[in-house]
C-alpha positions in Angstrom: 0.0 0.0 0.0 1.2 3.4 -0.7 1.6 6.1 2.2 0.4 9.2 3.2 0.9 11.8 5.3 -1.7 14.9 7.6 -0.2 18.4 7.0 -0.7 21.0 9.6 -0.3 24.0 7.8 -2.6 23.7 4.4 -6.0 24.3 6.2 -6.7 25.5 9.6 -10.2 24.3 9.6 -10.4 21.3 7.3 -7.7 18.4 7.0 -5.2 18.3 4.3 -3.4 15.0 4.2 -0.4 14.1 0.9 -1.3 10.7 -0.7 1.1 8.4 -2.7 0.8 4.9 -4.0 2.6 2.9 -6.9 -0.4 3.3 -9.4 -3.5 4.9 -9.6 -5.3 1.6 -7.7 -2.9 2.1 -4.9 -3.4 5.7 -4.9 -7.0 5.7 -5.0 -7.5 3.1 -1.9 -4.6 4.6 0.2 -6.7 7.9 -0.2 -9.6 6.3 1.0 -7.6 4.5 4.2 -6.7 7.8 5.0 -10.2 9.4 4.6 -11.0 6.5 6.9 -8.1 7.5 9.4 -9.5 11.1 9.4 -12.9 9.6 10.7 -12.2 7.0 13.1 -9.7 4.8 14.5 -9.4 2.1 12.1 -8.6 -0.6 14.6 -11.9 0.3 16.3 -14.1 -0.7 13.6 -14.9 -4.5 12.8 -14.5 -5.8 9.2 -18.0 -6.7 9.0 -19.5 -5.2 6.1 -18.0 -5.5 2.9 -20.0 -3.6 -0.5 -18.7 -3.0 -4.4 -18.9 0.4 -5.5 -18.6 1.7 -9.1 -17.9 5.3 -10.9 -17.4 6.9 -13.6 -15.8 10.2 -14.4 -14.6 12.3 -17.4 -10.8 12.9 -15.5 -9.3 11.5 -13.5 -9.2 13.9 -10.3 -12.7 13.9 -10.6 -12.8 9.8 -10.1 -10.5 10.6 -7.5 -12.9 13.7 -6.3 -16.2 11.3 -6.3 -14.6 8.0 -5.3 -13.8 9.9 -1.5 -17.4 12.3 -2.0 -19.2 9.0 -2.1 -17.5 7.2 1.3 -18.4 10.3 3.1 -22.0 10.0 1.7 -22.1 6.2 2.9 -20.6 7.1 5.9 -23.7 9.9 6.2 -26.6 7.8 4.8 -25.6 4.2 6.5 -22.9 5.0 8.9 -20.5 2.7 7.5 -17.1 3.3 7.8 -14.5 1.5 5.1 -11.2 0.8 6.2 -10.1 -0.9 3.6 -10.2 -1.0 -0.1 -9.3 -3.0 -3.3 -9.6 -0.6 -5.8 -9.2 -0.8 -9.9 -9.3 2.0 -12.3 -9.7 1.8 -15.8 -10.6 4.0 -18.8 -8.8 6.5 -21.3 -11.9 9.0 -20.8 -14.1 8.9 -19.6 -12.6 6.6 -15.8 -14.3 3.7 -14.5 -13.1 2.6 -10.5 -14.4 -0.5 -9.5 -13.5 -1.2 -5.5 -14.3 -3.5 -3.3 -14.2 -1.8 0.7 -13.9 -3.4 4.1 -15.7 -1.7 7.1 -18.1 -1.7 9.4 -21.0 0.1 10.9 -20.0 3.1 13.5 -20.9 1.7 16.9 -20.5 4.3 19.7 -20.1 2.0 22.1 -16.7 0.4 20.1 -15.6 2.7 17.3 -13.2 5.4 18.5 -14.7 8.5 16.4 -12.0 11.5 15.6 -13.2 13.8 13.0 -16.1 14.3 11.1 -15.8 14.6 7.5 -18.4 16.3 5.5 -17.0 16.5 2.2 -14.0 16.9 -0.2 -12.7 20.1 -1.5 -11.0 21.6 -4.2 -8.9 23.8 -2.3 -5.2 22.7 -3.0 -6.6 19.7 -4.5 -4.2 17.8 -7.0 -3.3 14.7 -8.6 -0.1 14.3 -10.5 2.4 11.3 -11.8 5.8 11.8 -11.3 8.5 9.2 -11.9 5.9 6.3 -11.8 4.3 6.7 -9.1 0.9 8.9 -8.3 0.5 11.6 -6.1 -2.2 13.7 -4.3 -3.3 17.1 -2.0 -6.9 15.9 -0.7 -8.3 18.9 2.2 -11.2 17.6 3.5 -14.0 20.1 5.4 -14.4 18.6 8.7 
């Protein structure tokens, strides 16, 4: 799995948080493991729900845009929370991802809850390819 990393000085309101991986699959479900890590403590919520989830979008940072807009909209609508992800994206133009997730349902009496994500912004927002490997600034309005 690819890394990333919080930044303190982007946003002083919202969470901005660097993502790498090795290729755009990597990139897109490290982004959402550290979506996850913004919202809860991921060793505090059970693997016991596991969905498929499928987009489409004309570019790429807009896959990238929607793919995290949605898992803050299942965490609103069902509060589920998805930890982990197998993710596979595909396309020329427009961009199909295809991901199996991991998660489970917040429980207040297990799930350690940090922040509370309500959506995905453009501010800063960037995805590039250098050398190989993918790269991108997410700030998320918490």
């Amino acid at each position: 799995m690819g890394r990333y990393e919080f930044l303190e000085e982007v946003a002083l309101a919202d969470c901005a948080v660097d993502v790498e991986g090795n290729d755009l699959d990597d990139l897109f479900a490290t982004a959402a493991a550290a979506l996850a890590d913004v919202m809860v403590d991921p060793a505090t919520v059970p693997s016991t729900v596991e969905r498929t989830i499928a987009l489409t979008a004309p570019q790429l940072d807009l896959l990238l845009y929607d793919w995290l807009s949605e898992l803050i909209y299942r965490k609103d609508r069902d509060r589920e929370v998805f930890t982990r992800a197998e993710v596979r994206v595909s396309g020329a133009g427009p961009f199909e991802l295809t991901a199996r997730v991991h998660g489970g349902v917040l429980d207040p009496e297990r799930t350690a809850l940090r922040a509370d994500a309500k959506a995905v912004t453009f501010h800063q927002f960037a995805l590039t390819s250098t050398d190989g490997a993918w790269r991108a600034r997410i700030v998320i309005d918490i």
